[in-house]
N, C-alpha and C positions, 0 to 999 in steps of 0.2 A: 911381330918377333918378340917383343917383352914379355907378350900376353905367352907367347908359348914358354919361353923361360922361368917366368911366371908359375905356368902349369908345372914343367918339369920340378921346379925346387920345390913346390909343394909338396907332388908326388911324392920326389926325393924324400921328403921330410916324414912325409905320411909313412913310407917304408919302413925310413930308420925308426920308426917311434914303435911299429908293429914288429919288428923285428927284435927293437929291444923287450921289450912288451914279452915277446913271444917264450923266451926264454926266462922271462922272472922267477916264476916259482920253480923249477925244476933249479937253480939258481943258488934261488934260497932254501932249499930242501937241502942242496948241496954243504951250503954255507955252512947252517947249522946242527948240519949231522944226524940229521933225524927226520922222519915223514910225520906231520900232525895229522890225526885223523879223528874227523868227527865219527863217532859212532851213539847207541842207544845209550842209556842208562844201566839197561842190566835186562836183556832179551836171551834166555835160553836157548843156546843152537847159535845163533846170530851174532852177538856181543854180550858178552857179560864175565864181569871179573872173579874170580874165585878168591878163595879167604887170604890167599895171601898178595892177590891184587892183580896176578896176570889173567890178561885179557885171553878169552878164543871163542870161537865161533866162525860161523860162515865170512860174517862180513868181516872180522877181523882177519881173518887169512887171506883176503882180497888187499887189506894193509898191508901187511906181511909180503905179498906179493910185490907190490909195489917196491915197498924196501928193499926186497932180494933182487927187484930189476936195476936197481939203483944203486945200491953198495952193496951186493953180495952177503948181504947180513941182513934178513928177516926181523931181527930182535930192533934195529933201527928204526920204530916205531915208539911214539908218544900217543896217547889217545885222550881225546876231548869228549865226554860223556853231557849229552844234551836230552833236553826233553823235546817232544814232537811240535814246542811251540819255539821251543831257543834255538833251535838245530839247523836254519836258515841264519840266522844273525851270526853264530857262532863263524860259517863260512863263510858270510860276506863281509864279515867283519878282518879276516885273517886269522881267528883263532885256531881255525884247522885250515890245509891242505887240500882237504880233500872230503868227501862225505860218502861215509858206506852206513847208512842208518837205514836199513827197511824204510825206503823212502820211494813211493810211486812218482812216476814223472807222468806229468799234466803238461798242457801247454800253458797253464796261468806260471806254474815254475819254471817251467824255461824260457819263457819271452818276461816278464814283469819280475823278477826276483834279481838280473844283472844274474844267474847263473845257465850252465850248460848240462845238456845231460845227451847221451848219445844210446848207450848198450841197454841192455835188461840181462843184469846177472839174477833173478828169480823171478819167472813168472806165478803169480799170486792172483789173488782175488778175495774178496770180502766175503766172511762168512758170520756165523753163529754159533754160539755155543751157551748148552741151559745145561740145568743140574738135571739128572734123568727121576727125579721125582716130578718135575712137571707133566709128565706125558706126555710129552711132545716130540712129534716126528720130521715134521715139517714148518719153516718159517713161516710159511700161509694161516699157522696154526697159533702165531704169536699178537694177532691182534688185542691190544688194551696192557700189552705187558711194557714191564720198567724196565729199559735197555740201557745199559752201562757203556759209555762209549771217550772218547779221550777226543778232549778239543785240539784244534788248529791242524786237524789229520783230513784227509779226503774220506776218512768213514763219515764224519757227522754227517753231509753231502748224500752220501751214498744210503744211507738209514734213512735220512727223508726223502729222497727220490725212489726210493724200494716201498715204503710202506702208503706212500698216496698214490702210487702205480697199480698198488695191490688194493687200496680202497682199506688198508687197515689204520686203525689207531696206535698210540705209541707213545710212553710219558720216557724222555732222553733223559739222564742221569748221567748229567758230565763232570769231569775232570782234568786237570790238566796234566799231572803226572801219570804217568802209569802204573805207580804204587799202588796210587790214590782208587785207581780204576779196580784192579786188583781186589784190593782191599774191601771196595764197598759190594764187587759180588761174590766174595770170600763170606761177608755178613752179610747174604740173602738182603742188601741196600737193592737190588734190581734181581728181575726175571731172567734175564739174557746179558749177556757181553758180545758184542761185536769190536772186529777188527781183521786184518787182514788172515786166510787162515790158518797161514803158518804161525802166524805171531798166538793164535788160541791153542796150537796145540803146545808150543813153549809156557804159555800161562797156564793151560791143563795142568802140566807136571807142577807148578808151582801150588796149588791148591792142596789143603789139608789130606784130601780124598779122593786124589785123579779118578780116580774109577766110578765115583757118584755123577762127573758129569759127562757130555758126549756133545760133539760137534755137528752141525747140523749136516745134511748134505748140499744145501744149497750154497752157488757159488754167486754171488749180483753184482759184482764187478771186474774191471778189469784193475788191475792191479798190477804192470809193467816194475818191479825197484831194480834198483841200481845207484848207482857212486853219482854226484854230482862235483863239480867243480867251478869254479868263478870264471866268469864270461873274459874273453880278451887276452887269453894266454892259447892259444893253437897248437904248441908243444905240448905241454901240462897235459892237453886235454886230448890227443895225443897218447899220450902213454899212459894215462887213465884206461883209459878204451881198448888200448892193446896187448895192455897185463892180461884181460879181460879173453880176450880172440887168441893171444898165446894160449890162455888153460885150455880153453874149449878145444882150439887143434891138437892139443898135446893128446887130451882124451882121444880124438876122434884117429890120429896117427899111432895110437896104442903104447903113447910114452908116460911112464909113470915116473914116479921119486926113484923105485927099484931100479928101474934099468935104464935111466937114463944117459948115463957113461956109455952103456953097452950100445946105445942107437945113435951114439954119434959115427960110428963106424959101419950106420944104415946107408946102402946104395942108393937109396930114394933121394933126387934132389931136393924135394921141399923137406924132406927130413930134417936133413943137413942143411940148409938153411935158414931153418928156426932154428936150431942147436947152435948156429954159429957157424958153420966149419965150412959150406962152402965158398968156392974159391969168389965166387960175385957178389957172395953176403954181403950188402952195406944195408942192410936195413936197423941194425942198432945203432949205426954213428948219424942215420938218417932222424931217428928218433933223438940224440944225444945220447944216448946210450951206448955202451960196451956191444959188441956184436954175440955175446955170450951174455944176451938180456935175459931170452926166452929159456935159453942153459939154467939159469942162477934163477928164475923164478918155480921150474919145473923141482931143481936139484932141492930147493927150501920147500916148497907149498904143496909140487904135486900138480896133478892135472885138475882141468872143473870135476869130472868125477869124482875123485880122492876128496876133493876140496868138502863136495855135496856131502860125501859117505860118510865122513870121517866128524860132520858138525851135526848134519840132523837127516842124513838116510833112514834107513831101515831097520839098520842092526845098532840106531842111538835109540835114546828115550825117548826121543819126537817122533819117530816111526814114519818119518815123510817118503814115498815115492818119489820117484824122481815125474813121473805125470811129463805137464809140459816141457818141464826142464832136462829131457830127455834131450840127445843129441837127435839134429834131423835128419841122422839115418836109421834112427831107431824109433821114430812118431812121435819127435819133440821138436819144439820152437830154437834149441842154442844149434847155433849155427856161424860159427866164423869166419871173418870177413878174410879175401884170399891174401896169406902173408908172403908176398913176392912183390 
């Protein structure tokens, strides 16, 4: 009899402690009136602040998102600029909320870092890029050359597991910043710059003479990013995920920033169930959220579509495809989880 008593207050305890737990950061996001977000240093398309200091980019409207599911107000965003080596401590430390930094999920990050990572808001993959005076067509073509690569990222990894696969040589040219990187194949310091390949064609545009260099076609890795967040909060982590699966349906149900008023007045039940309106919606107060979550994130940000078009599609200076990141009824991998 103890021994169950025993068990039960444990339990009991165990509960209360995950339950308070559960709800901290959404809590203290609350408290202090604003979302902290780790983001890059200054990545074209992605995150990067302009002269007079505001933030945008992809992953910054995933911020922004967040903010609009939470207070109705987008601009409720603070941003923490880290390099590829600080950008873990920054979030386990507290200093951000939250992590939208062009960051691949590995299993050594999500079981041995104390963080979580769940979605893939960009499917990516590792490539190359040389100035088109080398003559070179193909990565097979780069044996003996100086690669310019950025420490404490899964590229180092991936540059030596690609080049002793392929039986080629390879003198690495590292750095820790990604100015640094920049800068040394800006001064012909290496052959080649690797890194993931969206992140080359944001550094393309930054070079004196985008048009002198070209991205290779090879792609050598897998490259899954997306938001991370600190282990032990299940709410948090939670709504992280499902800023995430709100855009991707918004797209996929044909709701945009334009007409999203007009489709709350949609006969489609799931319609009207992400918008808030119908009458069994408890999926925002299930979240802690407003049931007009998915409403205030679409009405501020826009769908995943909008979100892609509007930072580094087709018709920006990054001239990205939507490729993988296509919806999966259109021969892409975003696909979101059923919101009901």
């Amino acid at each position: 009899m103890r021994k169950t008593l025993l068990s039960a207050t444990i339990g009991a305890a165990v509960l209360g402690a995950a339950s308070a737990a559960s709800a901290a950061t959404l809590d203290d996001v609350k408290a202090k009136g604003f979302l902290q977000c780790v983001v890059n240093t200054g990545l074209a398309g992605f995150s990067a602040p302009d002269a007079s200091g505001n933030w945008t980019g992809f992953d910054v409207d995933y911020c922004r998102a967040i903010a609009a599911a939470i207070f109705n107000d987008p601009s409720k965003v603070k941003f923490t600029p880290t390099t590829a080596q600080t950008r873990f401590t920054a979030l386990q430390s507290g200093e951000g909320d939250v992590m939208f930094r062009n960051t691949t999920w590995t299993i050594n990050r999500d079981t041995a870092l104390g963080l979580n990572f769940r979605i893939v808001n960009y499917y990516d993959g590792q490539g190359f890029m040389v100035p088109k005076s080398l003559n070179v067509k193909s990565a097979l073509e780069l044996s003996g050359a100086a690669v310019c690569v950025q420490s404490g990222t899964t590229t180092e990894l991936n540059l030596a597991d690609y080049f002793k696969a392929n039986n080629l040589q390879y003198n690495p040219v590292v750095f820790e910043k990604l100015p640094e990187v920049n800068a040394a194949y800006q001064e012909g310091r290496c052959d080649v710059y690797t890194t993931d390949q969206s992140g080359l064609y944001s550094i393309r545009l930054s070079l004196s003479n985008p048009d002198d260099h070209m991205v290779l076609p090879e792609i050598i890795s897998k490259e899954p990013l997306g938001p991370a967040v600190r282990q032990g909060d299940d709410q948090w982590f939670d709504i992280v995920s499902w800023t995430h699966y709100a855009l991707v349906q918004a797209e996929e149900f044909g709701i945009t920033q334009a007409n999203v008023d007009e489709m709350k007045n949609s006969e489609n039940p799931e319609i009207r169930r992400l918008l808030g309106v119908e009458a069994d919606s408890k999926i925002g107060t299930d979240l802690g959220l407003g049931n007009d979550w998915a409403y205030n994130i679409i009405k501020h940000v826009g769908n995943y579509g909008e979100v892609f078009e509007r930072n580094i599609g087709a018709n920006t200076p990054l001239k990205i495809e939507r490729g993988l990141n296509a919806l999966w009824t259109k021969g892409g991998l975003q696909y979101a989880m059923p919101i009901r």
